[in-house]
C-alpha positions as CSV (number, residue, x, y, z in Angstrom):
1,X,130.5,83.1,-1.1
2,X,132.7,84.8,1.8
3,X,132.4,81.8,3.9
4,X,133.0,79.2,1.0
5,X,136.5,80.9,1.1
6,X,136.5,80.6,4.4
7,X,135.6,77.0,4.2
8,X,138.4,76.8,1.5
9,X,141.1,78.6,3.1
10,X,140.6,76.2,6.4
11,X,140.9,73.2,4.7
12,X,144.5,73.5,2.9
13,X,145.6,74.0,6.7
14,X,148.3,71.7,7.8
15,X,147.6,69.4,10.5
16,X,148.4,70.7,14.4
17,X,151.8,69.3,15.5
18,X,151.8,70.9,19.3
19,X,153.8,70.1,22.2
20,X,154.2,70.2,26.1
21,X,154.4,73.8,25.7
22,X,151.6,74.7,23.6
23,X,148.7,71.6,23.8
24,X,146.3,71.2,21.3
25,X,142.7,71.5,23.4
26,X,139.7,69.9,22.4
27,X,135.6,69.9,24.0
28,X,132.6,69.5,22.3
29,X,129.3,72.6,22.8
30,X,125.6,72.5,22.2
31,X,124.7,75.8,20.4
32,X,121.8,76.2,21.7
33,X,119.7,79.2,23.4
34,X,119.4,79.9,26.6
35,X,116.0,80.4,28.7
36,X,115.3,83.7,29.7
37,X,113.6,83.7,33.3
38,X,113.3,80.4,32.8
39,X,110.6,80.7,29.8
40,X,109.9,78.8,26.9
41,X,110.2,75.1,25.9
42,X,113.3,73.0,28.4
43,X,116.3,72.0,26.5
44,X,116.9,68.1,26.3
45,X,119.0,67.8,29.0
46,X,117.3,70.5,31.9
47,X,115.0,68.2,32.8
48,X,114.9,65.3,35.6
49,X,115.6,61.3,33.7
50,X,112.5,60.8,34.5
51,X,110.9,63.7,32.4
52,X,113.1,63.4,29.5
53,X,110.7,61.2,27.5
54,X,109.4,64.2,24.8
55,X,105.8,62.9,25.5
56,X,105.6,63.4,29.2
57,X,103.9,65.7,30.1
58,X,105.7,69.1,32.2
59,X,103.1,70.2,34.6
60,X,104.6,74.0,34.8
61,X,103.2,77.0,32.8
62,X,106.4,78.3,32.2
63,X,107.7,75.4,30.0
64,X,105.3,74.0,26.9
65,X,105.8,72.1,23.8
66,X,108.1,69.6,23.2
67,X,111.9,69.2,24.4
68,X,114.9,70.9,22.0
69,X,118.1,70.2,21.4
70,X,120.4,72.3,20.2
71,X,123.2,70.8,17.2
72,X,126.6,69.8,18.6
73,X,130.0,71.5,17.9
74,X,133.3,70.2,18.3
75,X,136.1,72.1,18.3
76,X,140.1,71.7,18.2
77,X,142.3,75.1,19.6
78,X,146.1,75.9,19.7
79,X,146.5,79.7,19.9
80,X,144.9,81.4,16.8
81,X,144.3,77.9,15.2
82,X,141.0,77.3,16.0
83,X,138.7,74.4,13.9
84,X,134.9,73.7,14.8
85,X,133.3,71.2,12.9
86,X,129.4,70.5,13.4
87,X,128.7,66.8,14.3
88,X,125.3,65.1,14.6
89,X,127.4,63.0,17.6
90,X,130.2,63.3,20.1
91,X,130.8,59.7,20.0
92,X,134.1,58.7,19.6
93,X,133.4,57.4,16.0
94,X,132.2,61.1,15.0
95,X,135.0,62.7,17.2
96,X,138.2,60.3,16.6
97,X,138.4,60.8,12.7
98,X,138.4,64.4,12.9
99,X,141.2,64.5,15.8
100,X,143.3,62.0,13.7
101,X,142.7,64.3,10.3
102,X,143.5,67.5,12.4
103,X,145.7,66.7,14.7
104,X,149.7,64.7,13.9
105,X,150.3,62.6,15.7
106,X,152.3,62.8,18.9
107,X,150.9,65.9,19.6
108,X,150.0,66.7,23.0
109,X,146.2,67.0,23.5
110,X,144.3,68.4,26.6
111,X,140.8,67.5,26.8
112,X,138.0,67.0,29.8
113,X,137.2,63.4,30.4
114,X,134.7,62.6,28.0
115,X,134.4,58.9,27.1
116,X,134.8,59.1,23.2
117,X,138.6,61.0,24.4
118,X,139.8,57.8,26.2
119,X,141.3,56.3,23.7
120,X,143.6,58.9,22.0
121,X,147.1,57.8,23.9
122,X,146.9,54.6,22.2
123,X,146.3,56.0,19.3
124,X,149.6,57.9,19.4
125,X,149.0,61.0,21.6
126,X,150.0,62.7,24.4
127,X,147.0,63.1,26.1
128,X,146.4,65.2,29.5
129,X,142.9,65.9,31.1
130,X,141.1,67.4,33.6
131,X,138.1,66.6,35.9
132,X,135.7,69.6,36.0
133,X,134.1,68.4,38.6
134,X,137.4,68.8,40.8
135,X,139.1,71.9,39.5
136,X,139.4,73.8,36.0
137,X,143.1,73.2,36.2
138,X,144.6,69.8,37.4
139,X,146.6,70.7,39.6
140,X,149.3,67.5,38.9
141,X,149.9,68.0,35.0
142,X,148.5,71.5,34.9
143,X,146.2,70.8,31.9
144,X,143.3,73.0,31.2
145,X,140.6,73.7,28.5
146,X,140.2,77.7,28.7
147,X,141.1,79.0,25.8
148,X,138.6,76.4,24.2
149,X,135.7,77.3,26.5
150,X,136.5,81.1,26.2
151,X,136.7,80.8,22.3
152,X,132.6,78.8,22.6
153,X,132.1,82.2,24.4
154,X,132.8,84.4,21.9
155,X,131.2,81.8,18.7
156,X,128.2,81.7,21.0
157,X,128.0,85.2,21.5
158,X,128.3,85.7,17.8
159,X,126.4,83.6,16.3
160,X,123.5,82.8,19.1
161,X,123.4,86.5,20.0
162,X,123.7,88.8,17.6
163,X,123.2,86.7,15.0
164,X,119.9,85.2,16.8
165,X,121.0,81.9,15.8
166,X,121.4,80.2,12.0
167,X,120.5,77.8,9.8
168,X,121.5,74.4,10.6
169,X,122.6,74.0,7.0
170,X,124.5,76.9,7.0
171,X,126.2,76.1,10.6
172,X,129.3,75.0,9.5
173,X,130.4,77.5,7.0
174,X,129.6,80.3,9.8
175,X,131.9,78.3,12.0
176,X,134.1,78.2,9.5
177,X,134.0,81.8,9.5
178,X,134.4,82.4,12.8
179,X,137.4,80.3,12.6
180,X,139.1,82.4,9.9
181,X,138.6,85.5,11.6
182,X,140.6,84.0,14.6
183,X,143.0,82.7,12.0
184,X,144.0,86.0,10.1
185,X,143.2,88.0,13.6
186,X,147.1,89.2,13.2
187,X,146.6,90.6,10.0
188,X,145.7,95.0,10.4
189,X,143.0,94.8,7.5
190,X,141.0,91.6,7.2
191,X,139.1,93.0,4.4
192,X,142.8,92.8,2.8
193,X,143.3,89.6,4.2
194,X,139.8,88.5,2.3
195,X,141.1,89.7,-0.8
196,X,144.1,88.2,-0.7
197,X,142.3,84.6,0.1
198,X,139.7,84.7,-2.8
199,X,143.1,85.4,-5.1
200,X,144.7,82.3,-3.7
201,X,141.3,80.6,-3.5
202,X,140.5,81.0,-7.4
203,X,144.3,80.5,-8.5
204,X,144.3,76.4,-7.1
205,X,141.1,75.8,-8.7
């Protein structure tokens, strides 16, 4: 009932309207677990293309059972404004709606350059990215997706670690949790903070 407030809370936030100074950064992470010593079944994308069919067989007796993949997360940041959302697809039809609902537009956006990303300038904004395979910062606009991939850190961490994973129909309100934490982190007693919610929560209905 916690995270349903959560869920609530997160959802009468306004839009992000970010500039130059302050971009709005977006990726996309598979929670899934990692291998230890290189032990259990392969996730779906460790393995050669030519071993990715599910019914090959993997000749190695450290790897059995079929493939996993782990669910997709996509996630918009700006300071303590953080917004994951649990998508089936990072396609640009899963990925666009939810930067166009989140995001005003004319916003400036930093991003890596994923293919579903390519067509946010044209749809009104200010878009900067940068080729991890080169650097982690470009070094012409300066634009950079850090904070993002240190905020998956600390979600993964979280929820993969301590909280040895959750349900998949529960994902999104934990995210969602997460994501309030971050929100209210300048508050000195989230329990307070909590309180204060479920007031305002109960008085819209």
């Amino acid at each position: 009932m916690c995270r349903e407030v959560c869920t609530a809370v997160l959802k009468r936030k306004r839009k992000m309207v970010e500039n130059a100074q302050n971009p709005i950064q977006i990726d996309e992470a598979r929670f899934a677990g990692r291998r230890k010593y290189n032990r259990g079944r392969l996730l779906a994308g460790d393995a050669p293309p030519s071993l990715r069919d599910i019914n090959v067989e993997v000749i190695n007796n450290r790897n059995h059972g079929a493939r996993v993949d782990g669910p997709w997360v996509f996630g918009l940041k700006n300071r303590n404004d953080c917004r994951y959302f649990y998508v089936h697809r990072r396609d640009r039809e899963t990925l666009l709606p939810i930067i166009e609902r989140e995001c005003e537009a004319g916003s400036e956006i930093h991003s890596d350059e994923w293919a579903a990303y390519r067509c946010l300038t044209s749809r009104g904004f200010v878009h900067m990215t940068v080729n991890h395979q080169m650097s982690y910062v470009d070094a012409n606009t300066g634009a950079h997706t850090q904070n993002i991939e240190r905020s998956w850190l600390n979600a993964k961490i979280k929820l993969l670690k301590k909280m040895r994973g959750v349900p998949l129909n529960h994902l999104q309100s934990h995210l969602d949790y997460y994501c309030w934490r971050l929100y209210r982190q300048d508050r000195p007693n989230l329990f307070l903070a909590m309180l204060e919610d479920i007031q305002n929560v109960n008085e819209s209905q």
